[in-house]
C-alpha positions in Angstrom: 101.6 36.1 87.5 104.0 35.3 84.5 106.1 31.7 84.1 108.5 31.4 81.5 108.9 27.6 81.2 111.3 25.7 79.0 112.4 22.5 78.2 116.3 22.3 77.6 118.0 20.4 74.6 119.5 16.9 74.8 123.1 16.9 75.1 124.0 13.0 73.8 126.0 10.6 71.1 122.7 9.8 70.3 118.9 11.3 70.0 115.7 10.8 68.7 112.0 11.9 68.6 110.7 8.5 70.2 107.9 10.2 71.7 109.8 12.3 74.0 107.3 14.6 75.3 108.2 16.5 78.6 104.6 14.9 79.6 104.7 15.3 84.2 105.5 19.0 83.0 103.2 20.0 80.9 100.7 18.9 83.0 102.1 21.0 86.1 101.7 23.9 83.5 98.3 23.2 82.9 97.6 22.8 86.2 99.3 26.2 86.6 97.1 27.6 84.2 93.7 26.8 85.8 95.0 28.4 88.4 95.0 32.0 86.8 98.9 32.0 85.5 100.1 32.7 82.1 102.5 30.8 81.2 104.9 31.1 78.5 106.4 28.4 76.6 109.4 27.0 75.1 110.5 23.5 73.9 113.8 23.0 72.8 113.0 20.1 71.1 110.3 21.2 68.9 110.7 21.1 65.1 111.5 17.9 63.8 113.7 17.7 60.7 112.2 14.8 59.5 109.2 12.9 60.0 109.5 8.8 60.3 106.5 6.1 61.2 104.1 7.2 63.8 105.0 10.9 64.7 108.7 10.1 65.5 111.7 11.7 63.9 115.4 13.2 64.1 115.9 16.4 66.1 118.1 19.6 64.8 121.6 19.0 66.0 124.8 20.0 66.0 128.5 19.0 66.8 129.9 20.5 70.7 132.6 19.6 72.8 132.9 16.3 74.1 133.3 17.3 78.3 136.7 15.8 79.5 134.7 12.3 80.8 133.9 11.7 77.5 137.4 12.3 75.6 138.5 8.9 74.9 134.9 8.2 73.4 135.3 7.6 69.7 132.2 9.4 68.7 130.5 12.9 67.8 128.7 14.6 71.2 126.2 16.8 69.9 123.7 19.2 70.7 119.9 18.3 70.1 117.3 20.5 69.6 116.5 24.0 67.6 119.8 26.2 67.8 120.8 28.5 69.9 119.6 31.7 68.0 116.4 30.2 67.9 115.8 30.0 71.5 117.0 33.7 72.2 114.5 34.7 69.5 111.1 33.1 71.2 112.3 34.6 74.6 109.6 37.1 74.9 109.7 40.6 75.5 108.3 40.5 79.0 109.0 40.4 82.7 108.6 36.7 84.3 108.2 36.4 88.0 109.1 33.0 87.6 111.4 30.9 85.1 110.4 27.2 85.4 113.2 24.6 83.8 112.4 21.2 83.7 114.6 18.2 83.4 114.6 14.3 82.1 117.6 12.3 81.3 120.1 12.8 84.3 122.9 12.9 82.1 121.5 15.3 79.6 122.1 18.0 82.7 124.6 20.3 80.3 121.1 21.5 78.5 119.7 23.4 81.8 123.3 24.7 81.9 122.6 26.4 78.6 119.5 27.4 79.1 120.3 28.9 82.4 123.2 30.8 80.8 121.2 32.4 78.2 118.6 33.4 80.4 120.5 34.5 83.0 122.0 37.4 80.8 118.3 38.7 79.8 116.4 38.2 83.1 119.2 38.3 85.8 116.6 39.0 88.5 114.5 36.1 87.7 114.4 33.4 90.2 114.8 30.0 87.7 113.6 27.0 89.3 114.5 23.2 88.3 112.4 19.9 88.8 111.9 16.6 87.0 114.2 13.6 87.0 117.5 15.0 87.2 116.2 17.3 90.0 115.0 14.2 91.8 117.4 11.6 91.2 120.8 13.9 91.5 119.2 16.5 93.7 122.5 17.2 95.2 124.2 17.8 91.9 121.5 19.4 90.5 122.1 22.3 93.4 125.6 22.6 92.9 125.8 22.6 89.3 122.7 23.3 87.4 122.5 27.5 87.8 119.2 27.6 88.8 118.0 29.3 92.4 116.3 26.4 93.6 116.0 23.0 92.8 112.6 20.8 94.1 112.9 17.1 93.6 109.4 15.4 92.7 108.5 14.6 96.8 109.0 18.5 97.2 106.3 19.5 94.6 103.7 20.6 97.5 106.9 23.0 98.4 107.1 24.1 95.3 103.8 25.4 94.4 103.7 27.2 98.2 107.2 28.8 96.8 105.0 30.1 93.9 101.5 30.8 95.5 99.6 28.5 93.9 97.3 25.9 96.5 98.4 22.5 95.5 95.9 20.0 95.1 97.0 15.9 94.9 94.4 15.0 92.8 93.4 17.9 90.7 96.9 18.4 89.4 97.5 14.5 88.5 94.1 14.2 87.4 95.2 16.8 85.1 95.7 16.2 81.2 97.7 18.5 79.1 96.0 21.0 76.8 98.9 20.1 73.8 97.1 23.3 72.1 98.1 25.5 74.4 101.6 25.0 73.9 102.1 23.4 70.4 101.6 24.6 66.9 102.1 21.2 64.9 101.0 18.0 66.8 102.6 15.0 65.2 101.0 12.6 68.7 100.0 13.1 71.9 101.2 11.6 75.1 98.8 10.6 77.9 98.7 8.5 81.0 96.0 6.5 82.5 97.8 6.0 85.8 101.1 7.0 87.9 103.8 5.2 89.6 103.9 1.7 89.6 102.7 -1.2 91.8 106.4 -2.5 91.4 109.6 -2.4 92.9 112.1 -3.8 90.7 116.6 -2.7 91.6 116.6 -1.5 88.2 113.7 0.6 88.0 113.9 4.4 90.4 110.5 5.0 89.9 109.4 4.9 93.7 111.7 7.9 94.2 110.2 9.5 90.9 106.0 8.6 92.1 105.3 6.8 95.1 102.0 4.7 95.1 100.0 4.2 92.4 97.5 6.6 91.2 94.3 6.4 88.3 93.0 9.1 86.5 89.0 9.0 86.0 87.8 6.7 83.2 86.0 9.4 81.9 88.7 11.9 81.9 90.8 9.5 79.7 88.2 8.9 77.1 87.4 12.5 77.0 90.4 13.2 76.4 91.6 10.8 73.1 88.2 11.6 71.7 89.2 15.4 71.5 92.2 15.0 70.0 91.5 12.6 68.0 88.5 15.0 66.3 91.7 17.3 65.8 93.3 14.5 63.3 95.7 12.8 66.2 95.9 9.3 65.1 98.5 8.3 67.4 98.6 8.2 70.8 101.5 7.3 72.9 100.4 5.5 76.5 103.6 6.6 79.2 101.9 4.3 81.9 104.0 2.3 84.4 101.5 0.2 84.5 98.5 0.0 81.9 97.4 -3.4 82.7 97.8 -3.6 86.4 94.0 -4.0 87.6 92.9 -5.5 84.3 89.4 -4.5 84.6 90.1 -0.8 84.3 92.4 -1.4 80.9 89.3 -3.5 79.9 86.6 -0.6 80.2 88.6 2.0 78.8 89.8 -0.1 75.5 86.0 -1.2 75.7 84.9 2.8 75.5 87.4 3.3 72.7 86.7 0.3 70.5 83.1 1.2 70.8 84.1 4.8 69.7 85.7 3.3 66.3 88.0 5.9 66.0 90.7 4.2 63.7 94.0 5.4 65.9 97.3 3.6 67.0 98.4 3.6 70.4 102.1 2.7 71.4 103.7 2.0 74.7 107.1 2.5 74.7 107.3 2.1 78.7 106.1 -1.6 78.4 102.7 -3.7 79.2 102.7 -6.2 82.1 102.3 -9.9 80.0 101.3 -11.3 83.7 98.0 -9.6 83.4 97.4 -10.1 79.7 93.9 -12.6 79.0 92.3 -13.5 75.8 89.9 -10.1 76.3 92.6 -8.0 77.0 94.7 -9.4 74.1 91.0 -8.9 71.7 90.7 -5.7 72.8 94.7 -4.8 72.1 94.0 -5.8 68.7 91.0 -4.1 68.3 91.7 -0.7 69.3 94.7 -0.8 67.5 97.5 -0.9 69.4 100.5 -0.6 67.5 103.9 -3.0 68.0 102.8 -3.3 71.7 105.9 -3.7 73.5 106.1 -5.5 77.0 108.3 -5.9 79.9 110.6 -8.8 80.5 113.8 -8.1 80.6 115.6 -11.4 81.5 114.6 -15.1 81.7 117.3 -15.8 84.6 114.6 -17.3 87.1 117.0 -16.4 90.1 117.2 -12.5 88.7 113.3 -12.6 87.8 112.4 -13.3 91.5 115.0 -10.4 92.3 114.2 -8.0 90.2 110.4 -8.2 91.1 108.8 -11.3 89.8 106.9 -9.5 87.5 106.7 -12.6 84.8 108.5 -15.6 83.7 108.8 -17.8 81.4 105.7 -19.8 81.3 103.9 -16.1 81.6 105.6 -15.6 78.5 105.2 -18.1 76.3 100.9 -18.0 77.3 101.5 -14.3 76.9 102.6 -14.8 73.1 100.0 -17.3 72.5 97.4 -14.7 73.6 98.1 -12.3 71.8 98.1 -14.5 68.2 95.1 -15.7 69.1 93.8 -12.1 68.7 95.5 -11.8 65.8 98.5 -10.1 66.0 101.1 -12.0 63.8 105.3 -12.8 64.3 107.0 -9.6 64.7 103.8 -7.7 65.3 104.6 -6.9 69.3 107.6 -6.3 70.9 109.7 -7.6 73.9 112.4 -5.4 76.4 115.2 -7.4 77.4 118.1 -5.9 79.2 121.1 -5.9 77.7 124.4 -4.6 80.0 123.7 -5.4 84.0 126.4 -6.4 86.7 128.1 -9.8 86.1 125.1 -10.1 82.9 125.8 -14.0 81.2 125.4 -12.7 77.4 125.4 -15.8 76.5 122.1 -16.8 78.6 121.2 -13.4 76.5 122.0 -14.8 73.3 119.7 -17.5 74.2 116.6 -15.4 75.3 117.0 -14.2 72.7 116.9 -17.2 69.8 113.7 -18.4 72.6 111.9 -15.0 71.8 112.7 -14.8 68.1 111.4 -18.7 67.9 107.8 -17.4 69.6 107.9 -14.8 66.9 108.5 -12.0 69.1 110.6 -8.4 68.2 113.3 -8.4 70.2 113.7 -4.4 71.9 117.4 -4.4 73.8 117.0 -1.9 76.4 120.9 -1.4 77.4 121.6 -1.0 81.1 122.8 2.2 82.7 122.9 2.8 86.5 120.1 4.8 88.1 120.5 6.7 91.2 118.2 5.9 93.7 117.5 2.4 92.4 119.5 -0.7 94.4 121.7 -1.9 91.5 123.0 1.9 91.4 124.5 0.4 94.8 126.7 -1.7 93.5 128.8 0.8 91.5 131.8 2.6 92.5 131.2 6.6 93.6 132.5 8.0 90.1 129.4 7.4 88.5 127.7 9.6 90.9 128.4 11.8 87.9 125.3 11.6 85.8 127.5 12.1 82.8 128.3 8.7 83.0 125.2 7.1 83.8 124.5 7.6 80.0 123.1 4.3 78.3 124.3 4.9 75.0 128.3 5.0 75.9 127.8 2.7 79.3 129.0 -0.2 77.4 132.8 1.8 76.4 133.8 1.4 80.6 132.9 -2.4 80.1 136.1 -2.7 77.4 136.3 -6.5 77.3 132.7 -6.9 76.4 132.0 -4.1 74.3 132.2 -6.2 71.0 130.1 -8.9 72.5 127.4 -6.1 72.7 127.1 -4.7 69.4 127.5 -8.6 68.3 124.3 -9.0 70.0 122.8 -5.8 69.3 123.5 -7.4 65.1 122.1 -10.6 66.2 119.1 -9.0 67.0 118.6 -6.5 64.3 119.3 -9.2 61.6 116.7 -11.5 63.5 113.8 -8.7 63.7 114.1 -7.9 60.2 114.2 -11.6 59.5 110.6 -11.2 61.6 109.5 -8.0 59.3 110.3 -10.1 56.0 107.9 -12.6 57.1 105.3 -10.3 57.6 105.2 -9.2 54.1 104.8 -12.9 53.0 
């Protein structure tokens, strides 16, 4: 059997190479792959066109219409990705029985379009299927407007691979890690998770609907795994975990394995370490295995909102947090902190605050701005019209909150003049 699979362009004000790997689907592939299919593949977002710290980096792009929702938007909508000539041109010269699509961002949905439009007019036969986050979170939209045949959220993947004719196996396919060989020429990281899903159930947060339960991957596995690539050159590895730390002792013997290793990598964590679990071992072993601007999860010191939103940490979890981790010797503005910048009836003054308390600790502040995500319990409390994912964009959510969008690049200043304040230090 031949697959065809792609991963579209952004469609944004905004977009960067943080990382962005489409990680839950190259591991289908290579599941897909052990199972006797070839598999053909494109990434729309390959080809950087330059190269910053760590791997990351600015995408191609290009200028397109702004759709209607976004005409009073003062800024350039643009196209992200390798153009459009490009793609046609590594379309192979073969017959697929299947084209597989997948999909992040809910509101980067007019990327499938294009794809689907191009790929339509050479294989009009082809059955083109959809999954990932879009496909999950606006499963009904994704039906009606994407192009493609069929559309499986994440909960229908056992339907999908009997659509296909592959047996499905729980734990072989998420035990799976992705053979980044197979499907890229240059690696600048690699991605990897330890886990899935999340113990957690915070109103902000949809992963439930994206991973129920909680599920490890094999110690082994994972070692295996960074000490390959890291033979190949890979110095930095990017962790996409939920949650790392949840049962400490497993993050303990796999950061033991690797500091034994001495490898001399950096590992990031953009999705965010739990400071609840961290101890002075955990915070040694950060340190020593060389983990890189660690960021971690807080995202408001409201104690009403903390106990809503999950209870995950608070303030006193904090501020022993912080000690910890300059007890290992990690120095001001040498980890990082998510607070959320943008929720219903938000005090940004109490934001201001947390944020002068973090900066005083010597943490990087990291503003992650709000946007309402379907299937999640604040996405409740919005009216219908941003049912359209278009709008459930973070970087323009602020614009439809008019009489506070100054107060949010105020504070989005504040901040930046406060971490740099941070980084100045640090060279002292």
């Amino acid at each position: 059997m031949n697959i065809l699979a792609i991963n579209p362009w952004i469609y944004d004000f905004a977009a960067y190479d943080f990382w962005l790997k489409p990680y839950g689907f190259l591991v289908i592939l290579n599941y897909l792959q052990k199972n006797g299919i070839n598999v053909d593949y494109i990434d729309c977002l390959d080809g950087k066109i330059t190269e910053a710290t760590f791997g990351r980096g600015k995408y191609p792009n290009e200028i397109v219409e702004k759709p209607e929702v976004f005409k009073s938007i003062p800024r350039y909508f643009k196209r992200y990705g390798i153009p459009l000539k490009e793609f046609e041109a590594k379309i192979p010269e073969k017959k697929f029985d299947y084209i597989l699509i997948t999909s992040s961002m809910t509101y980067w949905y007019p990327g499938i379009i294009e794809a689907v439009k191009i790929l339509r007019r050479k294989f009009p036969a082809t059955k083109i299927i959809l999954g990932g986050t879009y496909a999950t979170l606006c499963n009904t939209h994704a039906k009606t407007t994407s192009g493609c045949d069929l559309v499986f959220s994440n909960e229908q993947l056992e339907n999908f691979f009997k659509t296909i004719g592959v047996d499905f196996n729980y734990n072989k396919l998420y035990e799976s890690l992705p053979a980044y060989e197979d499907f890229y020429t240059k690696l600048d990281y690699i991605v990897l998770r330890t886990s899935w899903g999340c113990p957690f159930n915070c109103n902000y947060c949809a992963i439930k609907k994206l991973f129920p339960g909680f599920f490890r991957l094999p110690e082994e596995k994972v070692i295996n795994f960074i000490k390959k690539y890291s033979a190949k050159g890979i110095k930095n590895f990017v962790l996409y975990d939920d949650a790392f730390f949840y049962e400490p002792a497993y993050a303990k013997s796999i950061l033991k394995k690797i500091d034994e290793l001495k490898l001399n990598i950096n590992f990031h964590t953009p999705n965010a370490l739990h400071l609840r679990f961290l101890d002075c071992d955990l915070a040694l072993l950060l340190k020593k295995t060389g983990f890189t601007n660690p960021h971690f999860g807080l995202e408001t010191l409201n104690p009403s909102l903390q106990k809503l939103w999950g209870d995950k940490v608070n303030r006193q979890d904090l501020v022993e947090g912080i000690n910890l981790l300059k007890g290992a010797g990690f120095k001001n503005g040498e980890f990082s902190v998510y607070l959320l910048l943008g929720f219903p009836r938000q005090d940004l003054d109490s934001l201001k605050k947390d944020v002068e308390f973090l900066n005083s600790l010597g943490g990087r502040v990291s503003l992650a701005e709000f946007s309402p995500v379907p299937g999640t319990t604040l996405f409740e409390e919005y009216p219908k019209e941003f049912n359209e994912p278009l709008l459930q964009n973070n970087s323009i959510f602020g614009f439809f909150q008019n009489e506070k969008i100054r107060i949010f690049w105020e504070i989005k200043n504040f901040v930046r003049e406060l971490n740099k304040k941070l980084q100045e230090e640090k060279l002292f």
